[in-house]
C-alpha positions as CSV (number, residue, x, y, z in Angstrom):
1,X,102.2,88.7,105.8
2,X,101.1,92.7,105.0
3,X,97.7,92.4,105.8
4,X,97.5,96.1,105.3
5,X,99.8,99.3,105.2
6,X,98.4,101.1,108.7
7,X,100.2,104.1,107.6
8,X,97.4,104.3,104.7
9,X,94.7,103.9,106.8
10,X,95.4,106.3,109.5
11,X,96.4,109.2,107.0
12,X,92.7,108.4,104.6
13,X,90.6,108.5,108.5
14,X,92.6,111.6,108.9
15,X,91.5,113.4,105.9
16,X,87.9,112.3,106.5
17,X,87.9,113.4,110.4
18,X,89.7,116.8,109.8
19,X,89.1,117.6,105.9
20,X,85.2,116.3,106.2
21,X,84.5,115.9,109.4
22,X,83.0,113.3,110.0
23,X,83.9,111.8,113.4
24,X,83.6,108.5,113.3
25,X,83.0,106.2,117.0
26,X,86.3,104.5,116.9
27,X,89.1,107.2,116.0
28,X,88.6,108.3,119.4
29,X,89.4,104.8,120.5
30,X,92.5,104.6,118.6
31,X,96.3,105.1,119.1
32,X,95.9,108.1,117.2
33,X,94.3,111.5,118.6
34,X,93.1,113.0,115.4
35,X,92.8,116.5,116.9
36,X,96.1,116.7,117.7
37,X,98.2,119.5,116.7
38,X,101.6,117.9,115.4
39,X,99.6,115.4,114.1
40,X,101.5,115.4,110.5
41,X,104.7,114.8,112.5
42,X,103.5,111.9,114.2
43,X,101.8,110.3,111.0
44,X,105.1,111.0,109.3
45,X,106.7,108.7,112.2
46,X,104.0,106.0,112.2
47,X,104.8,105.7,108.2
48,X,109.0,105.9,108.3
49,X,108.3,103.3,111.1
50,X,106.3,101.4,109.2
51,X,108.6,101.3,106.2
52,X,111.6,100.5,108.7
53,X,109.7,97.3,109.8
54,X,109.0,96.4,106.1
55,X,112.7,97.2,104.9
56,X,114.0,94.9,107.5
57,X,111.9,91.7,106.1
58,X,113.4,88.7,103.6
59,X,110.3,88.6,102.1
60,X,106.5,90.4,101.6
61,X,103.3,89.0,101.1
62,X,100.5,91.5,100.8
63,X,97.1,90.6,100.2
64,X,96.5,93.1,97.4
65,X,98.1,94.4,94.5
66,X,97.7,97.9,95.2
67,X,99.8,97.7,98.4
68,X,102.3,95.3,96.8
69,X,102.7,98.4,94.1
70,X,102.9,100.7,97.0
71,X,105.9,98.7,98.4
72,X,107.4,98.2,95.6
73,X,107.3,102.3,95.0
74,X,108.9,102.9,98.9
75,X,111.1,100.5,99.2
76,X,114.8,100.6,97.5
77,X,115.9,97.9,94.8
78,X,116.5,94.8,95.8
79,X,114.3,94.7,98.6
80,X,111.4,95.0,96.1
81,X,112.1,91.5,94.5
82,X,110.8,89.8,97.4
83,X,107.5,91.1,97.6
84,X,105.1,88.7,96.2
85,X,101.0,89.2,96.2
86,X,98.9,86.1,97.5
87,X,95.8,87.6,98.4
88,X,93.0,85.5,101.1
89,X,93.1,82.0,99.4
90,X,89.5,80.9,100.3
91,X,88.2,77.3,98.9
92,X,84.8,77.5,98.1
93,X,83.1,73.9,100.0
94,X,79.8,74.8,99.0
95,X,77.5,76.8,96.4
96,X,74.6,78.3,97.2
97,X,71.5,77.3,96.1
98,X,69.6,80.3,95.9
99,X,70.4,83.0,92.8
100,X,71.5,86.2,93.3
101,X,67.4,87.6,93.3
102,X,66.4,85.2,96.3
103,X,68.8,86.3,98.6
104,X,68.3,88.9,101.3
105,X,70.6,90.9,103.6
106,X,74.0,91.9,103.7
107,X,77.0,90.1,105.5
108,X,80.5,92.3,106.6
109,X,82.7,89.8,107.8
110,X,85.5,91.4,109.6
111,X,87.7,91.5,113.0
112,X,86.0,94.3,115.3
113,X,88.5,93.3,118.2
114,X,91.7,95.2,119.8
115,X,92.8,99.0,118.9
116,X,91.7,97.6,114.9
117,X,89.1,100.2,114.6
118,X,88.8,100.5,111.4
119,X,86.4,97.6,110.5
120,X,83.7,99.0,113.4
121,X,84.1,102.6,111.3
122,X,83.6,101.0,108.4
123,X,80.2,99.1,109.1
124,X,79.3,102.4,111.0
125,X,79.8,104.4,107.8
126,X,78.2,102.1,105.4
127,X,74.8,101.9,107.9
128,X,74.9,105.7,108.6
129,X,75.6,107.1,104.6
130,X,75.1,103.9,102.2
131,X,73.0,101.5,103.6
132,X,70.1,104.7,103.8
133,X,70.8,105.2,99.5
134,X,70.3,101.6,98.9
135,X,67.3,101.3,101.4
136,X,65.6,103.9,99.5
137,X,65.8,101.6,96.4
């Protein structure tokens, strides 16, 4: 299972930490230090790593099809003709009865445990920059 390419996610908080920075709470908090000076080297090494671990596998199961496309791209023929996209299989046991008008709130469902920072930034980024835009409304 390839919940996610890390490599991805670290470089994009990069950009927005040094490029824009904004600092968000958890970067501190995880295993990279984002003001580090051989950073690039060490972001290089996180994704060659990466790619190692996903070379070595039978088979590949992302959850999107953007990342299965991004295998496909960095890994060598015929490794590529084992990666196959599920995506989060959800059955739906109930329907809501109220329409899309009566209902109130918003709901970010996500794992906020461990070094997984990103989820916490996330939330923290949509309350701080988005949630503000669509308050105003």
């Amino acid at each position: 299972d390839c919940e996610a390419l890390w490599y991805q996610r670290d470089e994009g908080m990069l950009h927005l930490v040094q490029d824009q920075g904004i600092e968000f709470p958890g970067y501190q908090t995880g295993i990279l230090d984002f003001q580090q000076p051989s950073l690039d080297l060490v972001m290089k090494a996180e994704r060659d790593l990466e790619i190692s671990f996903l070379s070595m596998a039978d088979t590949i199961v992302p959850v999107a099809e953007g990342e299965t496309e991004t295998i496909k791209r960095l890994l060598p023929q015929p490794t590529t003709q084992n990666v196959h996209t599920i995506g989060h299989v959800m059955e739906m046991n109930r329907v809501s009865k109220s329409s899309f008008s009566e209902r109130k709130g918003i709901l970010f469902l996500a794992s906020f445990g461990g070094q997984m920072y990103y989820n916490g930034d996330a939330i923290w980024y949509f309350m701080k920059e988005i949630y503000p835009l669509i308050d105003d409304d």
